[in-house]
N, C-alpha and C positions, 0 to 999 in steps of 0.2 A: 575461162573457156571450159564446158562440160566435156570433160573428157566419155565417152561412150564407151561401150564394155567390148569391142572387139579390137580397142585398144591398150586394155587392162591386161598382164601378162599372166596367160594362166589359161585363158579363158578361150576354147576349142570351137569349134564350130557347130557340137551337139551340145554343150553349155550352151552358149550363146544362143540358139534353138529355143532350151527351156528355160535359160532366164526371160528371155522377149515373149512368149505367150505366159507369162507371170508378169506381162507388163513391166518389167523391169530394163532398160535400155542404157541406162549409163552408170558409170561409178557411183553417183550421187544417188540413183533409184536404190542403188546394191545395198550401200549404208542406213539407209532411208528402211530397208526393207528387216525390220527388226525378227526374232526368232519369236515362235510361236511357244515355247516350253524353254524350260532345261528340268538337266537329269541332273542331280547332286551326285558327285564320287568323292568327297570329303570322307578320311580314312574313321572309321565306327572303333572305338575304346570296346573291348569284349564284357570290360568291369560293366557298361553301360545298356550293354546289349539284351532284348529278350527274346523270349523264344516267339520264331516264327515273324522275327521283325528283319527288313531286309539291310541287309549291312553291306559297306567297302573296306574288304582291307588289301594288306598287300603281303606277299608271304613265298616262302622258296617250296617249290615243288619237290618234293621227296622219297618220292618214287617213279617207276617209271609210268606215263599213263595208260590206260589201257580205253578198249571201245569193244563197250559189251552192246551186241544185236541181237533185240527178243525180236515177237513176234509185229510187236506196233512200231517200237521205237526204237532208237539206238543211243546209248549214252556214253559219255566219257567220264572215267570216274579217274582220280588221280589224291594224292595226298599234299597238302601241305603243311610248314609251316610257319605260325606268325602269331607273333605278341605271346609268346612261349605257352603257345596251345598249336597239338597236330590236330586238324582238321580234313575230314573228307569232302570232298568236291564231287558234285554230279554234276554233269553239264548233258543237258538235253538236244539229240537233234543239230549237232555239230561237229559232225566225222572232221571239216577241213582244220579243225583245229589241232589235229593229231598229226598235221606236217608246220605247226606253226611254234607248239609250246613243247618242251621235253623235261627233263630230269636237273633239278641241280638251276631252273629258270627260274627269276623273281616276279611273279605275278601279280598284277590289280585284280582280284574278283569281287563282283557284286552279285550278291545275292539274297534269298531265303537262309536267316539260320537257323536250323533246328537244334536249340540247348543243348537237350538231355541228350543226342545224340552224338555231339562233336560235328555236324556235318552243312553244310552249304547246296543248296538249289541254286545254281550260280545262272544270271543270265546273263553276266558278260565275264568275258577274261583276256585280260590282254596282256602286251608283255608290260614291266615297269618302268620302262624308260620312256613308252607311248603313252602314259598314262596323260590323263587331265583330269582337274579337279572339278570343273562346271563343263558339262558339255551341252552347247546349244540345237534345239532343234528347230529346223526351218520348215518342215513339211510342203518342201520342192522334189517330186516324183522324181527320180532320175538325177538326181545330185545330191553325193552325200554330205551331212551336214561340214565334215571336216572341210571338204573343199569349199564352200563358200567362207569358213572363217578364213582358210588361207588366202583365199581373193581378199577379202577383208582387209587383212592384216598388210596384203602386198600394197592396197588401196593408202593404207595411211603409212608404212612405212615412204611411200613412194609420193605421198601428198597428193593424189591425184586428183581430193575433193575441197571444196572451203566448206565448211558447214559454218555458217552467220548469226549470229547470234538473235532472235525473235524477239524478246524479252528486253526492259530495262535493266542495265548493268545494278541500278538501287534494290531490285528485288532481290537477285539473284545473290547479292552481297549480304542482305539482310537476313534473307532465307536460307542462309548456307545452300545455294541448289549446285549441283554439277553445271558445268559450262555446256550450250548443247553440245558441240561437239565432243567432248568427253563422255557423256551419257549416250549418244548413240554407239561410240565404237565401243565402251563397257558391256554394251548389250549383247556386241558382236565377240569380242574377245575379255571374258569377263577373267576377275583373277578371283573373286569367294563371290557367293552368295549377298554379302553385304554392299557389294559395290552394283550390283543388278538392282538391287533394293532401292539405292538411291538413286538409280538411273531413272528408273519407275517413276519414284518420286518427282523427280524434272520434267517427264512426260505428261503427267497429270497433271503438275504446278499448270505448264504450257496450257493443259486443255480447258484448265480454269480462268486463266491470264484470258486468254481469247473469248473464251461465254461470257465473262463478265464487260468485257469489252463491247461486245457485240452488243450487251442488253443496253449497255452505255449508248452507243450510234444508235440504238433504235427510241432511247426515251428523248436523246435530243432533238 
């Protein structure tokens, strides 16, 4: 039985809104309905690093922060440290951050590093317990990406979809491919960049498996 999304737990009235003019109506659409990108936060070696290339690490805030306001912009500038280098932090045009992070907090930043300077053009910062290694994005106006992986996740921890298999078992065996249903929720709750890779890989397999098929029905 398709279970529909205003039975899915989680899922509000102004969700449910903008999942259904994204055509999207039931659990099985949700999963169905793959990320459009991801952001890598996989933690950056400094040995490895160059200048003006953008890095993730994670590191203890060491001073208090402050938020200096010029004339255009407003910045939060703070110290950390991590991987036994103190580094400065600029963080652009993000006053609400200055009731979220403080003194003596372990932070994920990603940023801009500038070498010769010790310092980071950071444009995220969260705390380290929040952190994620692949973050998906969906490009659904009005719902942020974390909350459809958490529909997600409630979707398969709860089984509330079959995803069936398209393919013969001989290929799939042969080709080492991901089972479909492994590949689509990897795409939704990925754990490295390597497991999205081979996810990929099972979706193309599929797109080929079917064109070849098709040219098949049409020469007989």
């Amino acid at each position: 039985m398709e279970v529909k999304l205003d039975q899915v737990k989680g899922i509000g009235p102004q969700t449910l809104r903008i999942l259904r003019n994204h055509n999207i109506w039931s659990a099985y659409d949700l999963v169905l309905s793959i990320p459009k990108c991801y952001e890598d936060f996989s933690i950056t070696d400094f040995k490895d690093a160059k200048h003006q290339e953008v890095v993730t690490i994670i590191g203890k805030i060491i001073d208090e922060p402050k938020m200096i306001r010029g004339q255009k912009v407003e910045r939060l500038v703070f110290k950390i440290y991590a991987l036994n280098e103190t580094i400065d932090v600029i963080v652009f045009g993000r006053s609400y951050l200055m009731k979220q992070i403080q003194r003596d907090d372990h932070v994920q930043i990603k940023g801009v590093y500038h070498l010769y300077q010790k310092k980071i053009i950071a444009k995220s910062v969260i705390k380290a317990e929040k952190r994620v290694e692949i973050k998906p994005h969906y490009g659904i106006e009005g719902i942020y990406d974390k909350t459809i992986m958490n529909l997600v996740q409630t979707i398969k921890d709860e089984q509330l979809v079959r995803i069936y298999e398209n393919i013969p078992k001989m290929f799939i065996d042969r080709y080492r491919l991901l089972s479909r249903e492994e590949a689509y929720f990897s795409l939704h709750l990925p754990r490295d960049m390597h497991i999205i890779e081979q996810a990929k890989r099972r979706m193309k397999y599929d797109e080929a498996f079917f064109l070849q098929l098709k040219h098949y029905v049409q020469r007989q």
